[in-house]
C-alpha positions, -999 to +999 in steps of 0.1 A: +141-408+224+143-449+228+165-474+216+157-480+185+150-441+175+180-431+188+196-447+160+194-422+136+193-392+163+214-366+154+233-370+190+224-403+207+253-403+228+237-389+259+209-407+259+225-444+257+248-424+287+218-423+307+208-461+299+245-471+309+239-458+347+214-486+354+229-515+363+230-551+346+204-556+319+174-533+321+139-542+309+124-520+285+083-521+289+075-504+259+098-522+236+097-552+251+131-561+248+161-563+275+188-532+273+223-541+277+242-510+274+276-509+296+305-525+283+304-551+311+269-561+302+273-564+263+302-587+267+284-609+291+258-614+265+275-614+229+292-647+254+265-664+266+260-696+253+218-692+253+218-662+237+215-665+201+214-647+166+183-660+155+150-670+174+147-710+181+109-705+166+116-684+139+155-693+121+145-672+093+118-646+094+082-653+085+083-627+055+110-641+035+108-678+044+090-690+016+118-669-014+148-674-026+164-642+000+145-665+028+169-695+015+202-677+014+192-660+049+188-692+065+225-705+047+243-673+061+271-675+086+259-646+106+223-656+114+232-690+123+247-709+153+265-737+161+282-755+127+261-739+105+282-705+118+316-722+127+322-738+095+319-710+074+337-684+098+362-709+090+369-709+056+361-669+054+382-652+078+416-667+071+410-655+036+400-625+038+428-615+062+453-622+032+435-593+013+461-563+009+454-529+016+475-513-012+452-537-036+423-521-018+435-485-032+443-496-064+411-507-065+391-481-054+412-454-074+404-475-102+371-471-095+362-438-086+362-417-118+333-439-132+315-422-104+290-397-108+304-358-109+273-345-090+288-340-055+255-359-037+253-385-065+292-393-060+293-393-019+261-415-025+280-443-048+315-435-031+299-450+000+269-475-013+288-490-045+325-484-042+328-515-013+307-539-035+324-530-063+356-534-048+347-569-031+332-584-061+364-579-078+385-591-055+362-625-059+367-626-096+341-609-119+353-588-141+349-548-140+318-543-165+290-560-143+299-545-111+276-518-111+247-546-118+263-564-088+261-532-066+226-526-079+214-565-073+234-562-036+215-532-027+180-548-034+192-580-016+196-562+014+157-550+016+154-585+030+174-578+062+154-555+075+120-561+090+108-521+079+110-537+041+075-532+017+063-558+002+078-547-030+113-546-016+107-583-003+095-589-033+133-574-056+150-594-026+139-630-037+148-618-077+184-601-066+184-636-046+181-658-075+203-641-097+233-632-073+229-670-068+232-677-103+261-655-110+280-665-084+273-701-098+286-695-130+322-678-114+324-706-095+322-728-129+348-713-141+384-719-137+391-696-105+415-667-110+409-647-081+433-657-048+405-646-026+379-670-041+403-695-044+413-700-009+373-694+002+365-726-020+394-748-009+384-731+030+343-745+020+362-783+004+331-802+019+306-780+026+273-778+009+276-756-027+247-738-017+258-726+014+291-713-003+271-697-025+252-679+001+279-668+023+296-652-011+264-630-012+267-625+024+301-613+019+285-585-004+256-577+016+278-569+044+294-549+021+268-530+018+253-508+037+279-517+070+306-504+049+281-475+037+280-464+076+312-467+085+324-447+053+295-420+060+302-416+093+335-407+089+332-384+063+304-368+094+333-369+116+356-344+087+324-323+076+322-314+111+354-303+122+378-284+096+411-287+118+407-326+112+401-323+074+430-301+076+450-325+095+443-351+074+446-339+047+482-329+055+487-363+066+466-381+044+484-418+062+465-410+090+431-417+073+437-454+087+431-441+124+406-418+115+386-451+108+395-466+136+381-444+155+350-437+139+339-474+139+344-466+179+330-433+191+300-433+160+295-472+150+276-477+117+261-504+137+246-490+165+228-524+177+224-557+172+199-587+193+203-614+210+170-639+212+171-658+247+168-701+243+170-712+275+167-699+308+196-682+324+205-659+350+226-629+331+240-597+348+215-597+375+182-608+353+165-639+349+162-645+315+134-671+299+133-685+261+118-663+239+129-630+258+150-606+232+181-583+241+189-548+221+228-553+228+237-517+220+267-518+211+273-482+202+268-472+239+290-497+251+318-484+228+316-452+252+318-466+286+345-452+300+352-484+320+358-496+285+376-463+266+390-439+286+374-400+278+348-421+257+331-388+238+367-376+226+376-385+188+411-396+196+431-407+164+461-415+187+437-437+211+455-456+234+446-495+239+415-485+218+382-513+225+353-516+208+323-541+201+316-523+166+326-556+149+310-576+175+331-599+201+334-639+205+321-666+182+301-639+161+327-613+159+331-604+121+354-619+106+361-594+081+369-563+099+402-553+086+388-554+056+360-533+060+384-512+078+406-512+048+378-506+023+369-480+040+399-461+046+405-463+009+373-447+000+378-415+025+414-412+013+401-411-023+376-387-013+396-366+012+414-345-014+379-332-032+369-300-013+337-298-031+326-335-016+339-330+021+332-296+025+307-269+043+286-274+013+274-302+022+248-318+045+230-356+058+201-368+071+204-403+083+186-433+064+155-451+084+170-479+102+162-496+134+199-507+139+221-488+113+232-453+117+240-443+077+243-409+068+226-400+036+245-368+021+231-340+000+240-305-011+234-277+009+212-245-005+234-216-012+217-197+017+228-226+042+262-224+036 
């Protein structure tokens, strides 16, 4: 195992256990890249003013530069710095906050009979479409093109990733273009949605393009974050039937069920920092260019940080975690990923047939996200 297989390792746990006990940043030879993996270190360098989201040579990469997915990459909050980060944070998180979860359900229970009845099928929409679906309602379009909004999301996202074929670069750019234009249109329009109402008044000065781009970064990290965190938990109840139980007798407690599993079994397992200047940083000297794998899954169980760290603890006291990341780039719409989330596995909770021994997961290919993929188990499996 290594750090960027261990990703989708059935049980990576132990091994970023045995990263944490070297001290300060560690240097990885055959990755190239700087480790931090203790709670101590991650912090140090999600707060360090040279590390940064993006490479100073490369502020969006080579592959997409030249497309339309290239243009709303290099507009997005999250992959930049500085103003281009501030600004936006700043007009997004105050109104997302304002989001209510009992809208969230409504939503979602709204949602999920148009689902598919095939048990893999649903699990697969419940946890890919459902939080895009949800999201782009709550900015305004109306119910019948959500499932083309979920479907143009998904192929967006092919540009985030640097394992993407040509052909899936290729469906980014177009999924680019036409979120672009969509969300152009809605914007054209009176607005009637609170959420995109206060976003727009929050952007009142910013470029129209980069609102535009942040919107579809809203989706896109809708996507497939919300997809892990939603699969993960349902992991978490396929695994052990005194929690289903539980839960299910206590359905309320879903909320902390989430909680949790964002901790002990992150959907993002690890993000990088690229190095801009030279620094000194938790014992290593650091030059411009050098890259740090901030794992921020193995940080999560440091039990400087979290207290019996390998324990799924709904009740968890003082619970800490970098799932959402910390400081300047910490996202700025946790609760309502949280929320989204939480709606999802309740809806799903009650449906034996979905959460249930009869089912089973491989995780996708991903050098960063952990996302269960489920499927139905062979009758002689089961």
């Amino acid at each position: 195992m290594d750090p960027l297989t261990a990703v989708t390792h059935a049980d990576p746990y132990p091994y970023y256990a045995s990263l944490r006990t070297r001290a300060g940043l560690a240097f990885d030879p055959a990755s190239g890249l700087w480790l931090a993996s203790s709670a101590e270190t991650v912090a140090a360098v999600l707060a360090h003013p040279q590390c940064r989201v993006r490479p100073a040579h490369e502020p969006v990469p080579r592959a997409i530069a030249e497309g339309a997915a290239g243009q709303v990459f290099a507009r997005l909050m999250r992959m930049n710095d500085g103003e281009r980060q501030r600004c936006p944070r700043a007009a997004v998180e105050p109104a997302l906050g304002q989001v209510h979860a009992e809208d969230l359900r409504q939503r979602v229970s709204a949602l999920l009979p148009g689902l598919p009845s095939a048990a893999s099928a649903r699990l697969h929409d419940a946890q890919f479409l459902l939080p895009v679906a949800v999201v782009a309602g709550l900015l305004g379009f109306p119910d019948q093109p959500l499932p083309a909004l979920a479907g143009l999301t998904a192929d967006f996202v092919a540009c985030l990733s640097p394992t993407s074929s040509p052909a899936q670069l290729a469906a980014a750019h177009g999924a680019a273009e036409q979120l672009a234009v969509r969300f152009a249109a809605l914007l054209d329009q009176a607005p009637v949605s609170p959420l995109l109402q206060r976003i727009v008044s929050g952007f009142a000065g910013q470029p129209r393009d980069r609102l535009i781009a942040n919107l579809i970064g809203l989706l896109s990290q809708a996507f497939e974050a919300s997809a892990g965190l939603i699969g993960n938990s349902l992991c978490a109840l396929l695994g052990d039937s005194r929690l289903r139980a539980q839960l299910r007798a206590a359905p309320e407690r879903v909320d902390l069920l989430l909680a949790e599993v964002q901790r002990i079994d992150p959907p993002v397992q690890n993000t990088r920092r690229f190095v801009v200047a030279p620094c000194t940083l938790a014992g290593a000297t650091l030059a411009p260019g050098d890259v740090v794998l901030v794992l921020l899954a193995s940080a999560n169980r440091d039990p400087q940080l979290n207290p019996q760290p390998d324990r799924l603890l709904l009740e968890r006291p003082e619970r800490r975690s970098f799932s959402f990341g910390s400081g300047r780039h910490q996202c700025p719409g946790q609760a309502l990923a949280l929320g989204i989330a939480s709606a999802v596995v309740g809806a799903l909770l009650p449906h034996t047939d979905l959460i249930g021994p009869n089912v089973g997961w491989t995780y996708k290919p991903s050098l960063n996200g952990r996302i269960p993929l489920f499927h139905t188990l062979p009758e002689t499996r089961r």
